[in-house]
Residue frames as a rotation matrix with the C-alpha (Angstrom) as fourth column:
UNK 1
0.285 -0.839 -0.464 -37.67
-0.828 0.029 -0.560 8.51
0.483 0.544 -0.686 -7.27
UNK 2
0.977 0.166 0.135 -36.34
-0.208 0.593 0.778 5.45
0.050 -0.788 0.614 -6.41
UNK 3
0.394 -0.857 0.331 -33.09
-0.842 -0.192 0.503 5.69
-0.368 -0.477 -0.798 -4.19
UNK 4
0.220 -0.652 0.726 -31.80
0.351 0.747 0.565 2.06
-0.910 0.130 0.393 -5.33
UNK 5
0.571 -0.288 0.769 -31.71
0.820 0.169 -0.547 3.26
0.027 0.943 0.333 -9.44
UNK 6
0.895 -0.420 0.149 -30.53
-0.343 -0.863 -0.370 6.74
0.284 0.280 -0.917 -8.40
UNK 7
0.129 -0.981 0.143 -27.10
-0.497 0.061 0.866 4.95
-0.858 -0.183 -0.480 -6.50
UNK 8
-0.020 -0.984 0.178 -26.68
0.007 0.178 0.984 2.93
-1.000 0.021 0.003 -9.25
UNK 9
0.907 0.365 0.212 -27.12
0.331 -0.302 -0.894 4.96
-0.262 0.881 -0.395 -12.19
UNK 10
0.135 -0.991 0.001 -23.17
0.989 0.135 -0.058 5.75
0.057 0.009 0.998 -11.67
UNK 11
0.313 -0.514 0.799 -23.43
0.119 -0.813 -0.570 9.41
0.942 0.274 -0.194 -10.68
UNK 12
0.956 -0.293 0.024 -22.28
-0.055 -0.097 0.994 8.90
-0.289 -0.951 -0.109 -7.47
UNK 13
0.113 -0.979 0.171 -18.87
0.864 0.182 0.469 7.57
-0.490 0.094 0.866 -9.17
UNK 14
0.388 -0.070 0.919 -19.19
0.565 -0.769 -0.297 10.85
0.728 0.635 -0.259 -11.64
UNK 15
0.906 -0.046 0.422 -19.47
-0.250 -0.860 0.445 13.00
0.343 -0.508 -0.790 -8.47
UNK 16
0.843 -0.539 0.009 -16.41
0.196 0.321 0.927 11.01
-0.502 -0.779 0.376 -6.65
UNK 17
0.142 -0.828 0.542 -14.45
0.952 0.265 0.155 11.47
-0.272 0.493 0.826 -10.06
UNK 18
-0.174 0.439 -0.882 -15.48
0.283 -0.835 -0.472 15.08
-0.943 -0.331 0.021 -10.44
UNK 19
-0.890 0.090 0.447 -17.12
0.448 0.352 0.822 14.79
-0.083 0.932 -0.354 -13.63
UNK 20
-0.070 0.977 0.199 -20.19
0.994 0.085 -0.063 16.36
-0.079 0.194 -0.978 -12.90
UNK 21
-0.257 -0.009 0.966 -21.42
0.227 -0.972 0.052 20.20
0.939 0.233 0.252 -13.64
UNK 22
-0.992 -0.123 0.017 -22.04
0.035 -0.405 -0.914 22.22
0.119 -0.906 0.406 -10.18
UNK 23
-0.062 0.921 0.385 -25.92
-0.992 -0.099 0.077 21.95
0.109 -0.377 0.920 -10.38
UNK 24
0.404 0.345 -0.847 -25.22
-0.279 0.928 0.245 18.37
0.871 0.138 0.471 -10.76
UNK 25
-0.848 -0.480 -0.225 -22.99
0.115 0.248 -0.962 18.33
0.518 -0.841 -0.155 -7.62
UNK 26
-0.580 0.590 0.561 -25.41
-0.813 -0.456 -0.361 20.26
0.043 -0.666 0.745 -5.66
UNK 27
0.194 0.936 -0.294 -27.97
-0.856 0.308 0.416 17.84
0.480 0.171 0.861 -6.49
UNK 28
-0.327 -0.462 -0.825 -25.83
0.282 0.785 -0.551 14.76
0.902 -0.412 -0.127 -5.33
UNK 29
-0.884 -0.399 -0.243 -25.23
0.222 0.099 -0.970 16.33
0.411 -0.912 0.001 -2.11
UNK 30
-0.591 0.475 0.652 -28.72
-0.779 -0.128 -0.614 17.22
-0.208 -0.871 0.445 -1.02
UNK 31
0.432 0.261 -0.863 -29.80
-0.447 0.893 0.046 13.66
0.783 0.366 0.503 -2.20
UNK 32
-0.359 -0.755 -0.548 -27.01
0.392 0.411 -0.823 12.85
0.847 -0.510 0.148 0.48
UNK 33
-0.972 -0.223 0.074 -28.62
-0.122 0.209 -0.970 14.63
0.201 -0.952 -0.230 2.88
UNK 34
-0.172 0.896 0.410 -32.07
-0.935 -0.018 -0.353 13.49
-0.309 -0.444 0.841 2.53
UNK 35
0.945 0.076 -0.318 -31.67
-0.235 0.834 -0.500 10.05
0.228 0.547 0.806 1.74
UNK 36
0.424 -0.623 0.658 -29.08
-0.770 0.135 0.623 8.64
-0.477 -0.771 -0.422 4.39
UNK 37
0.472 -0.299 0.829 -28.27
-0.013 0.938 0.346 5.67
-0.881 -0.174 0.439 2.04
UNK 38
0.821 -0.401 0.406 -27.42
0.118 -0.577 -0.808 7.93
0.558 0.711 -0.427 -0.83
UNK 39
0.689 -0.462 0.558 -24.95
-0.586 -0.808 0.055 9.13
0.426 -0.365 -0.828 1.73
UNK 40
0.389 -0.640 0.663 -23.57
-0.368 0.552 0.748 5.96
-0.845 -0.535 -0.021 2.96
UNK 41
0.755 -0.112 0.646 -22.78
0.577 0.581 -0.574 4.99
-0.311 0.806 0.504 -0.84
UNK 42
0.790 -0.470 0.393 -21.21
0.121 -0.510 -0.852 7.78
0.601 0.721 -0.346 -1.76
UNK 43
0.559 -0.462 0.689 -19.15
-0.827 -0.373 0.421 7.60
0.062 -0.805 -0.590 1.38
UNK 44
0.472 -0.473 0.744 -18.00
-0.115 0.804 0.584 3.78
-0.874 -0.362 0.325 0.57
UNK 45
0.858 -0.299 0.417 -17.27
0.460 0.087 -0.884 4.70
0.228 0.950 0.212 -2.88
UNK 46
0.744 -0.608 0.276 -14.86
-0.445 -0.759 -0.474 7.38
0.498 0.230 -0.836 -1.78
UNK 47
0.386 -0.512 0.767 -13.32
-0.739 0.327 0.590 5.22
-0.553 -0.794 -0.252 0.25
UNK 48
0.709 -0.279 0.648 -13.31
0.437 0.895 -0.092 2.30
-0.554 0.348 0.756 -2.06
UNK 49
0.907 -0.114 0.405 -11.59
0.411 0.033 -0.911 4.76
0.091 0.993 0.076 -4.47
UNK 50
0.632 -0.640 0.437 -8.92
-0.762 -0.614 0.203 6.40
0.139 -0.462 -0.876 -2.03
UNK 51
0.050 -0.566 0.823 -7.75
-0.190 0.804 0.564 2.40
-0.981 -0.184 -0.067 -1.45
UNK 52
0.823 -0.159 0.545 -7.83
0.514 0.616 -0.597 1.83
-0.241 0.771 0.589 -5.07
UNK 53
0.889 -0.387 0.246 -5.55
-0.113 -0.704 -0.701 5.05
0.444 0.595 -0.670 -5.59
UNK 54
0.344 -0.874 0.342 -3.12
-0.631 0.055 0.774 4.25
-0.696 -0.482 -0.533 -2.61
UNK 55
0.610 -0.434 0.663 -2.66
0.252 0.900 0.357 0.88
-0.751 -0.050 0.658 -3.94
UNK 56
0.820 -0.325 0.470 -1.74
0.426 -0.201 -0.882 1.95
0.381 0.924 -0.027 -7.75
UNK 57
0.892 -0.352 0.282 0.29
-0.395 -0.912 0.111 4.98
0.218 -0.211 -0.953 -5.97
UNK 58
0.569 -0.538 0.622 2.24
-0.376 0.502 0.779 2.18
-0.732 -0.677 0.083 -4.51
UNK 59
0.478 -0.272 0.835 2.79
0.419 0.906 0.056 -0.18
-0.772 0.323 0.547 -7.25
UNK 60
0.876 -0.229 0.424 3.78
0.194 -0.638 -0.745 2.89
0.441 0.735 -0.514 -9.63
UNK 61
0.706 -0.575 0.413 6.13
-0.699 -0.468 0.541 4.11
-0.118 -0.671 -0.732 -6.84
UNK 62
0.274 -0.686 0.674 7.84
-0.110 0.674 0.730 0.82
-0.955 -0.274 0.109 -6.81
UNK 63
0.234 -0.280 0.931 8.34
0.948 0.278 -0.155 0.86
-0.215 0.919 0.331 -10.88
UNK 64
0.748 -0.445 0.492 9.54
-0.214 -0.864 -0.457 3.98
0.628 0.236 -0.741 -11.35
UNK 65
0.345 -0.820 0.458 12.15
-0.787 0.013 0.616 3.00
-0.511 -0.573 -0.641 -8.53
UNK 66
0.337 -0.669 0.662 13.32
0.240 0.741 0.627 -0.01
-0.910 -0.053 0.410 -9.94
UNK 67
0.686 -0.254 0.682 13.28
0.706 0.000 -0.709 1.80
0.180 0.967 0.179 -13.51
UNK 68
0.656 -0.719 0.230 15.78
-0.744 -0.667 0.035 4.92
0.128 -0.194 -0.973 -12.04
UNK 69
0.409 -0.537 0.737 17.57
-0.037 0.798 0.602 1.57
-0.912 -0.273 0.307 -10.25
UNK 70
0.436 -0.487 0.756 18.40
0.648 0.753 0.112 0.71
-0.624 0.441 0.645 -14.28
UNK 71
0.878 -0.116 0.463 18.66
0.212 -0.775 -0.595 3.92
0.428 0.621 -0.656 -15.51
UNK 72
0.651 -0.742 0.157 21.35
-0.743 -0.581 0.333 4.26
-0.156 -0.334 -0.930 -13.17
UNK 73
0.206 -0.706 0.678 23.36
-0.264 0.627 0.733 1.08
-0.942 -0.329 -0.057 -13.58
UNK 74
0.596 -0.172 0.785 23.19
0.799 0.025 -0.601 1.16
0.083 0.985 0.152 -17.46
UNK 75
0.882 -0.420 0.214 24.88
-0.308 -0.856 -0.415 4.78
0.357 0.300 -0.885 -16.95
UNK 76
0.748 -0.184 0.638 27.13
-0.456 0.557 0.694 3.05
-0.483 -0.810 0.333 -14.43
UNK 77
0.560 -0.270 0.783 28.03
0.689 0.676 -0.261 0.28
-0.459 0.686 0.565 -17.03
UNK 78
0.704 0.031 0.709 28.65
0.661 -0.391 -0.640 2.67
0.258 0.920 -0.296 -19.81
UNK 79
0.511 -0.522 0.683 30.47
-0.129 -0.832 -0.539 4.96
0.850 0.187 -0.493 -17.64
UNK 80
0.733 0.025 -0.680 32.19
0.611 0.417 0.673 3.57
0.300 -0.909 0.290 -14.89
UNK 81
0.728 -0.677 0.105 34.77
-0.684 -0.727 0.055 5.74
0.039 -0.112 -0.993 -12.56
């Protein structure tokens, strides 16, 4: 088998997204441990994908605040005390 087509045949990202069936996990992970560079991929993917998720987490976080922000000052408007 060769280890470069198996990282990037995209089931590392399958396994990272959990997308795969449980013999397919299994199979990932002892690929991971025989085949140390299987193991360092699937280890910068999760990583790449934990910074892609903060970042979103963020930028969602900050729109949804600024949409409450207008949801409240249209009520505001409409109803002042």
């Amino acid at each position: 088998m060769n280890i470069g087509d198996y990282i990037t045949s995209g089931i590392l990202q399958d396994y990272c997204l959990g997308q795969l069936t449980v013999e397919e996990e299994r199979k990932v992970e002892l690929m991971c441990h025989d085949y140390p560079d299987v193991a360092k991929e699937l280890h910068l993917l999760r990583i790449s994908l934990d910074k892609y998720t903060a970042s979103e987490a963020i930028r969602h976080r900050d729109e949804l605040r600024m949409k409450v922000w207008e949801a409240v000052k249209k009520l505001w408007d409409e109803n002042p005390l």
